[in-house]
Every structure is written in C-alpha cells, then in structure tokens.
C-alpha positions as CSV (number, residue, x, y, z in Angstrom):
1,X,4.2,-19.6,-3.2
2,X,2.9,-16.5,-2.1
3,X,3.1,-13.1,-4.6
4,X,2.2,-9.2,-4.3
5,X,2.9,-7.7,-7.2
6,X,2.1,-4.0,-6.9
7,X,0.8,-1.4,-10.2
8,X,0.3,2.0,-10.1
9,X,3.2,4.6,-9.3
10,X,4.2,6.9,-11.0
11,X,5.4,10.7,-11.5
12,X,2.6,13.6,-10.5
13,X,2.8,17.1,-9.6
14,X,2.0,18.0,-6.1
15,X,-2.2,18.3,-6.0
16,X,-2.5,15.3,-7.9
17,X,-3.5,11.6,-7.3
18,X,-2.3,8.1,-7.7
19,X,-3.9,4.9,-7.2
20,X,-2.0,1.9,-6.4
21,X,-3.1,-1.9,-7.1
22,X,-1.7,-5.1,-5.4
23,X,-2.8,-8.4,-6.5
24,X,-1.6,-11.6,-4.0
25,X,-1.4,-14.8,-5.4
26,X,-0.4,-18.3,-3.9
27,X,-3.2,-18.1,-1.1
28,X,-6.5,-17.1,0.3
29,X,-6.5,-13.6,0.6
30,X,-9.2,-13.3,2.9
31,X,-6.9,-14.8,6.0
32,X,-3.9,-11.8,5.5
33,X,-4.1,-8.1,6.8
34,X,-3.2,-5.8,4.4
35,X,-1.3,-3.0,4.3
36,X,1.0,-0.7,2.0
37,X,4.6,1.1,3.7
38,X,6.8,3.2,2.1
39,X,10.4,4.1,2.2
40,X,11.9,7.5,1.1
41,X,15.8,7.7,0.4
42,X,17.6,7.6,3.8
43,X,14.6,6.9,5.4
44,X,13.3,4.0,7.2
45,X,10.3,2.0,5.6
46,X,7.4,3.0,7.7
47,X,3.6,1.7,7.5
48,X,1.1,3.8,5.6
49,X,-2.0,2.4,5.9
50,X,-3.2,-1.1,7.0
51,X,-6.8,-2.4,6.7
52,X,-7.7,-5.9,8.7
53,X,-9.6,-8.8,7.0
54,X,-12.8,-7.4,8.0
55,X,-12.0,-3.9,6.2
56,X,-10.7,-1.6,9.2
57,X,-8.3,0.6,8.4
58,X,-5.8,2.7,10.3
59,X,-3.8,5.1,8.9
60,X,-0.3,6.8,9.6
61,X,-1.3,10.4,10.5
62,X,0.7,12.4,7.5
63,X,-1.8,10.9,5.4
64,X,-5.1,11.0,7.3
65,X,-7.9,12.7,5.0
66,X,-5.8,12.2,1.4
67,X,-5.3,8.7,1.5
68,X,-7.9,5.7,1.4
69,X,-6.6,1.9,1.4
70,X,-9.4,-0.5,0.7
71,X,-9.6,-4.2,-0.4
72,X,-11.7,-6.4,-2.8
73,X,-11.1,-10.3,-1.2
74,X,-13.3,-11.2,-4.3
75,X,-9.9,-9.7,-6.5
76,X,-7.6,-10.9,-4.5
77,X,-6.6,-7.1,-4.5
78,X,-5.5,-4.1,-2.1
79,X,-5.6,-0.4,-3.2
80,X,-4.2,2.6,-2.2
81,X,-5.8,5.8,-2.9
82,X,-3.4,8.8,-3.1
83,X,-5.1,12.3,-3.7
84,X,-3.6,15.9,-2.7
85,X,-0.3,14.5,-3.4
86,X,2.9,16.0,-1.9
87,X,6.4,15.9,-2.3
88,X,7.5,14.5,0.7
89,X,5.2,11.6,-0.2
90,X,7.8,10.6,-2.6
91,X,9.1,7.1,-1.6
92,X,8.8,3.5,-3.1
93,X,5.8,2.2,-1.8
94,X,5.5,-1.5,-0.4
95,X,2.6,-4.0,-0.3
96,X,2.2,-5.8,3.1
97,X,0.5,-9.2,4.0
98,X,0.4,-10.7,7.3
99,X,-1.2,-14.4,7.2
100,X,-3.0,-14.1,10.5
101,X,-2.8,-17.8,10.8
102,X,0.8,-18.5,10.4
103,X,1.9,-14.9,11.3
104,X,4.6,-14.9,8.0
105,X,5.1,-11.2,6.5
106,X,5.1,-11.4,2.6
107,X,6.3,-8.0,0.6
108,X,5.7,-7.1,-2.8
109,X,9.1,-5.8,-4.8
110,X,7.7,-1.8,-4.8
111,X,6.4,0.8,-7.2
112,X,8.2,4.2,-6.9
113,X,5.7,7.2,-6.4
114,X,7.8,10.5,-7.4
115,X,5.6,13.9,-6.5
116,X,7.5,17.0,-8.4
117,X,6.3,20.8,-6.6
C-alpha cells in the first residue's frame, strides 16, 4: 500500500529554518503531485506548497520567497524548505500525493513545526 512518512519538524526561534523530508513508498512516485499543507490549532488544513511531476511549483502566498518545495523522483522523496521562520508558521505539517492516474489523495500522519518569538 501506499506510505508518506514525513521527518524533519521541529522547535526554532523565529529567523530560523527547517527542512522537512517525505519519503512515499508502495508506488511510482514519478505519477503523484506532491505537495505539503499544514494545519494550525482551530485552523483549517490548508495547502502550502505543491510541485507537479514535472517539478512546477506553486506556493500559498504567506510563504512566497521563504519557502522552497522540491522533489527527487530518483528518492522517492519531497522536501520542504522553511527559512525566515515565523510564529504563525506554527502548525503540523502534512505530506500530500495525488496519483494523477487514479486521482486517490494519500497523507502522511504529520510532523509538528513549533516557531517560538
């Protein structure tokens, strides 16, 4: 079956950077869309960042400029670049993928990003 398990939160202080990881397993990675949401307490999950099979990314525009996702189909792997960390950044973050040929959503369980002013 299909698996994203996410690595990489963590606590900073506001200026600083995180980078999260998300390995999928259970099928070829090169046929999802990728992308990582996040959810902040009381808050509705909402997308970050996405980047499409051929590597185009879009980005929610709160973290235009600080934030870069990427992907390495060779790693089976999606990243999430955090720098200039902010508080309001805090949330758990969420591993997305979309198989484009069967349309199913798969999530991974969540790393918790805490940024402290």
């Amino acid at each position: 079956q299909v698996q994203l398990v996410e690595s990489g939160g963590g606590s900073v202080q506001a200026g600083g950077s995180l980078r999260l990881s998300c390995v999928v397993s259970g099928s070829i990675f090169s046929i999802f869309a990728m992308g990582w949401y996040r959810q902040a307490p009381g808050k509705q999950r909402e997308v970050v960042a996405d980047v499409t099979r051929g590597g185009t990314t879009i980005y929610e525009d709160s973290v235009k400029g600080r934030f870069t996702i990427s992907r390495d189909n060779a790693k089976n792997t999606v990243y999430l670049q955090m720098n200039s960390l902010k508080p309001e950044d805090t949330a758990v973050y969420y591993c997305n993928g979309k198989n484009l040929i069967t349309g199913r959503n798969y999530w991974g369980q969540g790393t918790q990003v805490t940024v402290s002013s």
